[in-house]
N, C-alpha and C positions, 0 to 999 in steps of 0.2 A: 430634136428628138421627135421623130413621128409618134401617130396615136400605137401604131403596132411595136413601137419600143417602148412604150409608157406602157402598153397594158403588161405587155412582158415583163417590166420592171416591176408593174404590182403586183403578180404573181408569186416571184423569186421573193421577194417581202415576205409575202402570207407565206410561204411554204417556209424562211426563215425564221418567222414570228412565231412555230411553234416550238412547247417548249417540250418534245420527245427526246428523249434520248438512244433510248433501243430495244427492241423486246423483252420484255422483263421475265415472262414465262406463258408457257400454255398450262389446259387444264384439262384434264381427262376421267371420264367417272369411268370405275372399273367394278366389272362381276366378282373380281377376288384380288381386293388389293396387297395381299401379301404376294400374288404371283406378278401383279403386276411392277411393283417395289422389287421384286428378282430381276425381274426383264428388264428393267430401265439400271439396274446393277450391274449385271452379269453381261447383259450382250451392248450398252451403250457405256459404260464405266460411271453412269450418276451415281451421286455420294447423297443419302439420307440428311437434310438438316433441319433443324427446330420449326417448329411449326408453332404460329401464337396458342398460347394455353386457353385464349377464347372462344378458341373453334371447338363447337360441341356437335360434331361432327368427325365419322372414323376418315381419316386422308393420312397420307403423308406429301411433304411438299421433298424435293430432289433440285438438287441441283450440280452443273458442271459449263461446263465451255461457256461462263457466262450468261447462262440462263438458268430458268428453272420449270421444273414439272412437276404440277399439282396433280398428284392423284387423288381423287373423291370416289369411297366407299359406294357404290349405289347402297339404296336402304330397299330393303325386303317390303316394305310399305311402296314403292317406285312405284307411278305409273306406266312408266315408258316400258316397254318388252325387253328382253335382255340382249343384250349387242353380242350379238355374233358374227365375226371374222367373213369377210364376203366369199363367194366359193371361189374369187378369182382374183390374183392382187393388178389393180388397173394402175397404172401410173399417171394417170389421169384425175381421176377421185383425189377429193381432198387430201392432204396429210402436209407433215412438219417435214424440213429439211435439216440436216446439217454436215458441214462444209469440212470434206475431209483431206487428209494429205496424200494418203497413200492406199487407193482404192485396190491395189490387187490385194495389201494386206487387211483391209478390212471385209472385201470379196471371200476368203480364205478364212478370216477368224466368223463369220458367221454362216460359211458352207462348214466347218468343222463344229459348230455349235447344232449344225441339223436345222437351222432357221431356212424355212421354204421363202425364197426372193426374185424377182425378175429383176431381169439386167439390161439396162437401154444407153444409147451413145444418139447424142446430139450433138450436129455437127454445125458449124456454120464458117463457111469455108473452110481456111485451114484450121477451124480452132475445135478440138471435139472435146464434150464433156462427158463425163461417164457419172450411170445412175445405179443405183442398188434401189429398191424397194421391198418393204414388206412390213406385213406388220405387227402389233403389240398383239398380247392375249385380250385384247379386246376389241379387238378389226380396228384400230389409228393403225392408218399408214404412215410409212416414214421412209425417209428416202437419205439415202449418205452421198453425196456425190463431190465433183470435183470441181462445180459450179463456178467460182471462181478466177478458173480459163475464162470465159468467157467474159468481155468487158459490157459496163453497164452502162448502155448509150443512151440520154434520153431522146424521146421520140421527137424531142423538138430539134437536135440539133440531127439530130439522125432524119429527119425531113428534109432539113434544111442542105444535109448534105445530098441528101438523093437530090432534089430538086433540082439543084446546082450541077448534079451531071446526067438528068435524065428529062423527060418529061414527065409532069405528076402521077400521070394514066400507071407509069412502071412503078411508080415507090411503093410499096407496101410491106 
């Protein structure tokens, strides 16, 4: 075994040796969390669940498709200025995803909800994935997409395959 399959080897170790399992949830503070607990309801199907009784603080935590979303109350005492919705949804900016089956119907259930979204398609050769963006009453973006088409190469063997049929100068 050379030194460049040993370091590799110790790599695959550490990145094994953690002990993650999967996203457990995000967290979002909201100007009005009663509308925010609508939206994460009505246009995403989250289901309200118990929140510990030691939090002396106004939230609700939500959860569905195996995660959850903490909503935190901001308090009227906040430093921070109040989050307003940007003038423009970029799909670019930050935001949360999630991995859907059937993008014309979810395209469809949120143009009849009147939710304003941009729609974007990434292609990489024959495989296209399709995006929805928009966001919460609190400018979090959120994106639905079909992400999933698309397979998750990592860069190391996805090098190793350019390499193998190109010269370095091309892989990128």
């Amino acid at each position: 075994m050379g030194l460049r399959d040993k370091d590799q080897l110790r790599v695959l170790e550490l990145e094994s040796a953690l002990p993650l399992v999967r996203l457990n949830h995000v967290s979002f503070s909201c100007a009005a969390l009663e509308a925010s607990v609508d939206f994460y309801r009505r246009v995403l199907g989250f289901e309200l669940v118990r929140r510990p009784a030691s939090l002396d603080f106004k939230g609700a935590w939500m959860y569905k498709y195996d995660m959850g979303i903490h909503l935190l109350q901001r308090s009227s005492d906040c430093d921070a200025p109040p989050v307003r919705p940007p003038a423009m949804i970029n799909p670019k900016g930050n935001h949360i995803s999630f991995q859907c089956s059937d993008m014309a119907l979810m395209k469809a259930r949120l143009r009849d909800m009147n939710v304003e979204l941009v729609t974007t398609r990434v292609l990489d050769g024959e495989t296209a994935v399709e995006q929805l963006f928009f966001h919460d009453p609190d400018g979090n973006m959120i994106e639905i997409c079909n992400c999933e088409n698309l397979p998750v190469v990592p860069l190391a063997a996805a090098a190793s395959s350019c390499l193998a049929k190109q010269p370095a100068s091309q892989c990128r």
